[in-house]
C-alpha positions as CSV (number, residue, x, y, z in Angstrom):
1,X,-3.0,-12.2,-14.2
2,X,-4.5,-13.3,-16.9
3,X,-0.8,-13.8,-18.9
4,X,-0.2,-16.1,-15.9
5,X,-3.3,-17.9,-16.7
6,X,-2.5,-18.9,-20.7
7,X,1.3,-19.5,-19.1
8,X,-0.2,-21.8,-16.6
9,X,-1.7,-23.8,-19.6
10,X,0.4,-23.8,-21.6
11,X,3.0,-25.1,-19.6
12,X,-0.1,-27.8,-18.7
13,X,0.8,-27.2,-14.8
14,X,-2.8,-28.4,-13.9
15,X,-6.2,-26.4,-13.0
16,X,-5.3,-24.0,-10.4
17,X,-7.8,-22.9,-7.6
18,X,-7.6,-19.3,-7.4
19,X,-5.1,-16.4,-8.7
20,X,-3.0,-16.8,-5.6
21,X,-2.3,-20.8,-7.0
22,X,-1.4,-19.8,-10.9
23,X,1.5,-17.3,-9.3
24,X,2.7,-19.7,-7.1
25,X,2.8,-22.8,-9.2
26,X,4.3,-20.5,-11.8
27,X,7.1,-20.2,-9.3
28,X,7.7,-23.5,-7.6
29,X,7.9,-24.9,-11.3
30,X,10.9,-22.4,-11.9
31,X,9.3,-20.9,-15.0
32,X,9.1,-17.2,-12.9
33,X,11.5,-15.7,-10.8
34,X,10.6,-14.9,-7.2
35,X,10.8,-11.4,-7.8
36,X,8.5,-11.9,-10.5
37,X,5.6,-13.3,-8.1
38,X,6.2,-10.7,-5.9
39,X,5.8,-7.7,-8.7
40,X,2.8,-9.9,-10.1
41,X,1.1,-10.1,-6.4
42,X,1.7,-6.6,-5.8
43,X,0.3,-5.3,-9.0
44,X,-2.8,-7.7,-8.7
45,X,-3.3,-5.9,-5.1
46,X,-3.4,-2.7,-6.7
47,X,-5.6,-3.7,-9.6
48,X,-7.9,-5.3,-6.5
49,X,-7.8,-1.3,-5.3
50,X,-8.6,0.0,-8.2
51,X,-11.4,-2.8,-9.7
52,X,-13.6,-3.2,-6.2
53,X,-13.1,0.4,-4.4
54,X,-13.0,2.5,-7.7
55,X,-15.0,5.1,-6.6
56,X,-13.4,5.8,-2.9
57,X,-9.7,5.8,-4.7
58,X,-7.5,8.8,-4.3
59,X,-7.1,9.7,-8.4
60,X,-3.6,11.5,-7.3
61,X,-2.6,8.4,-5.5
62,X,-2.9,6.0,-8.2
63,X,-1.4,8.5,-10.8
64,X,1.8,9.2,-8.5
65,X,2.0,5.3,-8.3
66,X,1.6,4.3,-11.8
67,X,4.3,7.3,-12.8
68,X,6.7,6.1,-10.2
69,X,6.1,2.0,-10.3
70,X,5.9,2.1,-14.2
71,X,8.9,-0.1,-14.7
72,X,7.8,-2.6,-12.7
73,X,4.7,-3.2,-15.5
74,X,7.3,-3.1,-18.0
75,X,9.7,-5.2,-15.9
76,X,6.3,-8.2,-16.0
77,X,5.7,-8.2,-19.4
78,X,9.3,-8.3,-20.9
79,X,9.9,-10.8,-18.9
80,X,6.5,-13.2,-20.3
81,X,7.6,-12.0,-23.3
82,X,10.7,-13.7,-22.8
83,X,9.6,-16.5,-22.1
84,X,7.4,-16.6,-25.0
85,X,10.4,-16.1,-27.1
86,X,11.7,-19.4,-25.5
């Protein structure tokens, strides 16, 4: 999220209202790919997991999905830093 942030800036898209607004003006501006936001939205839900309910989450659970879902992390930040290299 907060790489969407300093992208939102920097492209000088305007002062977005909540995370939910940086993703999708990120998106309706063309400078991510749909399947971008929807990787970015998914991952902020599981950060929301992990941040507010840290104590009540299954430890197993969020290994097995970090493991399994790693590439999809990768997958975000090769592509900012693609478009940093832009």
């Amino acid at each position: 999220m907060d790489a969407s942030y300093i992208l939102h800036k920097y492209k000088k898209i305007g002062v977005p209202k909540d995370d939910d607004s940086v993703i999708e003006d990120l998106n309706k501006k063309s400078i991510i790919s749909k399947e971008i936001m929807d990787l970015i939205v998914r991952l902020k839900g599981f950060r929301n997991i992990l941040v507010h309910k840290y104590g009540a989450v299954d430890d197993e659970l969020v290994f097995e999905n970090l493991t399994k879902n790693i590439h999809d992390f990768e997958k975000i930040v090769n592509y900012f830093l693609g478009l940093m290299n832009k």
